[in-house]
N, C-alpha and C positions, 0 to 999 in steps of 0.2 A: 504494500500500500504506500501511494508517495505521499510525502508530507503535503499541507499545504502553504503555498507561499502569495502573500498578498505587497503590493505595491502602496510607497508614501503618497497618499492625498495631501491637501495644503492643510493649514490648521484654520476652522472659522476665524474670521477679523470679527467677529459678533459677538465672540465668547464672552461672556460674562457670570461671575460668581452668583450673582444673585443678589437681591438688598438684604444688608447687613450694615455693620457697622466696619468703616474706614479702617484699614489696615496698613502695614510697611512690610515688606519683604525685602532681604539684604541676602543675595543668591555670591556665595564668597567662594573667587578662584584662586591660587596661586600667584594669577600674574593679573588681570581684572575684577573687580566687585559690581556686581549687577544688584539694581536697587527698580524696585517700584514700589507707587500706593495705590490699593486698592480704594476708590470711594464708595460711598456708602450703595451707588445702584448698582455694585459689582464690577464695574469695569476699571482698565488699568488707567486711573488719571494721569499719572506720573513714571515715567522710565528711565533708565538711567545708567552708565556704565560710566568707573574711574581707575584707574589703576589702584591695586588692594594697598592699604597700607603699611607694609612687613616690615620696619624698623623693630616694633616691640608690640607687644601687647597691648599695652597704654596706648601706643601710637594708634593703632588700630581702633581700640576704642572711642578715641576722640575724633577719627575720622565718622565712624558710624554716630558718633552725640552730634556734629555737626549737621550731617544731613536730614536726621531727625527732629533735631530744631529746626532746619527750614520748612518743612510739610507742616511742626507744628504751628507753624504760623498762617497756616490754610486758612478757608475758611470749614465750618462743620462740618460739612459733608465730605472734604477730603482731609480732615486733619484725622492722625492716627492713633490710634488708642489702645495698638496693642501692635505688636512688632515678633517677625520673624527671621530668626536668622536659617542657612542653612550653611553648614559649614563641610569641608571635604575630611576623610580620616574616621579615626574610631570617635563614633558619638554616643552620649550616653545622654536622652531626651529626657530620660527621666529626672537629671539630677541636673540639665542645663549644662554639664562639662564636656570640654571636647578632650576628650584622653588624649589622641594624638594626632598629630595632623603635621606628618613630614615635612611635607614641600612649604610647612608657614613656619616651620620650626617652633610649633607648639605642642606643648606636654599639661594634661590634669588642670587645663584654663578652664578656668569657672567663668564661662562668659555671660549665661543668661542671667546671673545676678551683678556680675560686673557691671553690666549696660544697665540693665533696671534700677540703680543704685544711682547711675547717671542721669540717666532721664526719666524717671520716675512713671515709667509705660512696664506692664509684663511684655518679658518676653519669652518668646518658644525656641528652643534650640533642635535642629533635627539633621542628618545626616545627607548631603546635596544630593546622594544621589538615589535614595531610599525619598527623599520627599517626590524626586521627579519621579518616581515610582508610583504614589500616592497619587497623581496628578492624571498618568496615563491609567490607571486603575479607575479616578472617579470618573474621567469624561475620554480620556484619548481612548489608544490600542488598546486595553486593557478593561474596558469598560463592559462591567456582566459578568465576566468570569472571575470565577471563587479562586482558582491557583493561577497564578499568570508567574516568569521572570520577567523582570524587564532588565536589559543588558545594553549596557551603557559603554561602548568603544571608543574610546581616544586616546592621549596621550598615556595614558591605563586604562584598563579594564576592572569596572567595580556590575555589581547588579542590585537587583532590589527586590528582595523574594516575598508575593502577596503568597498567603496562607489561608484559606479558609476564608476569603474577602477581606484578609487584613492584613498589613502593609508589618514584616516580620523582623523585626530589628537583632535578634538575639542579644538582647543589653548593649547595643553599637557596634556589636565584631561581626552580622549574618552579613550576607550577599560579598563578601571580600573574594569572588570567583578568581579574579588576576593574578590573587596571590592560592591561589593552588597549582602545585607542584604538577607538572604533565610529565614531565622527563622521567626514566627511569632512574632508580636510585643508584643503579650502576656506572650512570652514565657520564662521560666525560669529558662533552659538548654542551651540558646543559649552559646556561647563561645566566652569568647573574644578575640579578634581582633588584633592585632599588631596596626589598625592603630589608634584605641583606640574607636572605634564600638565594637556590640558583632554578634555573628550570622549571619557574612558573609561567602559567600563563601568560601573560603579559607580555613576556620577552620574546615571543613567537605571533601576537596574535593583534595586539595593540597596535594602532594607527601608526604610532613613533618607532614600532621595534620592526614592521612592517618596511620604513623608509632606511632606517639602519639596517638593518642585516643585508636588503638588497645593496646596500653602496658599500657593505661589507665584503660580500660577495663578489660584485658585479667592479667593484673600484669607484662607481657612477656614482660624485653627490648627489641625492635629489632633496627637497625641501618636503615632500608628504607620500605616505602613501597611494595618494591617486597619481603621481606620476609612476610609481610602480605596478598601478593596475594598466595605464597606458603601455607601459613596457611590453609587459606580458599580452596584453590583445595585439603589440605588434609583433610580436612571435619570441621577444628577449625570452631564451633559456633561464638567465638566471633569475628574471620575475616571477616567469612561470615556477620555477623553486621555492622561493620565497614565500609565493603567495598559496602555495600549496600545503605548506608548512603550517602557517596562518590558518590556513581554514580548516585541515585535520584539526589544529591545536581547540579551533571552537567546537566542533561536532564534538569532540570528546567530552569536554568538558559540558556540553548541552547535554548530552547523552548521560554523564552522571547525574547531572541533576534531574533529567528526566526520571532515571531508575529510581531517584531517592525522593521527590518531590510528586511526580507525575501534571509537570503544569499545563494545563489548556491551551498554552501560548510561551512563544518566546517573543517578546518585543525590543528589537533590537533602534537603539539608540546614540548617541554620540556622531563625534563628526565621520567615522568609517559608515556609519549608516547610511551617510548620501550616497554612496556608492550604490543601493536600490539592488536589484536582481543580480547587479555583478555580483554582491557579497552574500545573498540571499538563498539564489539557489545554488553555488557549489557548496553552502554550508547545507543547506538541505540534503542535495546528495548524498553528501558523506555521513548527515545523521541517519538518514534514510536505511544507508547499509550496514548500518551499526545498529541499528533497535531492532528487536525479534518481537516479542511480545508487549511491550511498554506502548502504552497510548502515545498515538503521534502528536504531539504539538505542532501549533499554526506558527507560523516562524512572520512575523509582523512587523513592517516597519512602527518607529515610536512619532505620536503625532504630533507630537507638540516642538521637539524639538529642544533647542537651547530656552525654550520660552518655560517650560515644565516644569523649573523649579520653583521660578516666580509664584506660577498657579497654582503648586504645591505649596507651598509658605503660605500663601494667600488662607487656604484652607484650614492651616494649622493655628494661623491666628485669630481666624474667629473661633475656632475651636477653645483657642485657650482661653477668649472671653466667655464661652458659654461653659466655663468651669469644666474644661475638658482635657487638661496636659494629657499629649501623648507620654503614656509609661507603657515598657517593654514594647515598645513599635504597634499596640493597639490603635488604629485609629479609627476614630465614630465615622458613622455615614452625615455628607455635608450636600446644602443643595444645590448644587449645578444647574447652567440651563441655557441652552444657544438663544 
């Protein structure tokens, strides 16, 4: 039986959350901070990107106190009254800390009290890539079914495993797929690891290990992996290797979670996801010949895009006004509506 694979649609320009009460969402990269507020009819009034603030902690903080005095000086219906972070790394929602979060060079930050100590607004702190999970579960790809992954490709590989219609955090360490080990433990090729493993996922399957290994290979700088998918449709050997590797490395890894999860859907996500069908169906393929018995998952572009976190934050702060903190990645039903 072949899997099924469906193609990205646009995301509505309509969307809107619904009337509620004015929100902030702070969607925090590495290298940019994506910021919007939600006003009171649901829709996004305000958008915004800055570069992040990585000096320190503090530094960080007073960039996020900044921009949050500016909205609060809205008038009602866009001023914000409750504030969302979504931060990259191990998060713990329950307690507002981010355990750890490499690429900012943060350890056991207590930031949802940090901020609210500043600006005297609650806030919800949740995992960037588990909220856009959230996001494509209430209204994107994801929307209806009880077990979905959503799988998030780019410069790493993280996911965001729903369970049971709810978005599954295991205390901040679930959906870390990039960082499991594909190589054999014999092996002496595997690659090491960012997170100081070698022969995980990521290092074979990720947007950036994708772009490296071929110029590793091949000698050829390239700047991303779409010009290593152009390689390969022009007949480059060493693409077609590379990219081979890559796409084994995801079947596998879909395939285990399949066995151990059984999800309705894989929604794939990140900037490897533009790639549509190129990346879609030779991953299908290769799960296809690997499952025997296990229900086949829909393998699904993710709908929203870079936009999912925003609309995931969105969600979790009204949540946290209607006395609803996300603890252990439960999250209630919110209401959406094109």
């Amino acid at each position: 039986m072949q899997l099924s694979v469906q193609t990205a649609g646009s995301p509505p320009t309509s969307l809107i959350l619904g009337p509620g009460a004015p929100v902030m969402v702070f969607d925090v990269g590495g290298t940019d901070l994506k910021y919007g507020v939600v006003d009171s009819t649901g829709r996004f009034a305000h958008q915004g990107t800055t570069p992040t603030a990585r000096a320190s902690q503090g530094e960080f903080l007073d960039q996020l106190s900044r921009l949050v005095a500016i909205y609060r000086a809205e008038p009602p219906e866009r001023r914000p009254q409750a504030i969302a972070v979504n931060a990259p790394g191990i998060v713990d929602a329950s307690t507002g800390v981010v355990v750890s979060a490499v690429n900012l060079g943060w350890t056991d930050f207590a930031l949802s009290s940090a901020l609210e100590a500043r600006v005297g607004l609650p806030v919800v702190l949740g995992n960037d890539v588990q909220v856009a999970g959230l996001a494509e579960h209430r209204l994107g790809a994801a929307k209806g079914l009880r077990n979905a992954l959503v799988l998030v490709i780019g410069t790493g590989i993280a996911s965001a495993v729903i369970l049971d219609g709810e978005v599954y955090d295991g205390d901040g360490y679930a959906g870390e797929i990039g960082h499991a080990r594909m190589e054999p433990l014999t092996s002496t090729t595997a690659i090491p690891c960012t997170c100081g493993a070698s022969g995980c996922l990521q290092t074979v399957s990720s947007a950036s290990a994708i772009a490296r290994n071929y110029s590793a290979v091949s000698g050829i700088a390239v700047v991303g992996a779409k010009e290593v998918m152009e390689a390969a449709a022009a007949g480059d050997a060493a693409a077609v290797g590379v990219l081979d590797q890559a796409y084994d490395g995801l079947a596998l890894a879909i395939a285990q979670s399949v066995a151990l999860l059984a999800p309705q859907a894989v929604i794939f996500g990140g900037g490897l996801s533009n790639a549509g069908d190129a990346l879609l169906v030779p991953v299908a393929d290769r799960l296809d010949s690997i499952l025997s018995f296990h229900r086949r998952p829909l393998l699904l572009p993710a709908r929203f895009g870079s936009s999912a976190g925003l609309l995931g934050g969105a969600v979790q702060a009204r949540q946290l006004l209607c006395k609803e903190r996300p603890a252990g990645g439960r999250q209630t039903p919110s209401p959406w509506r094109d």
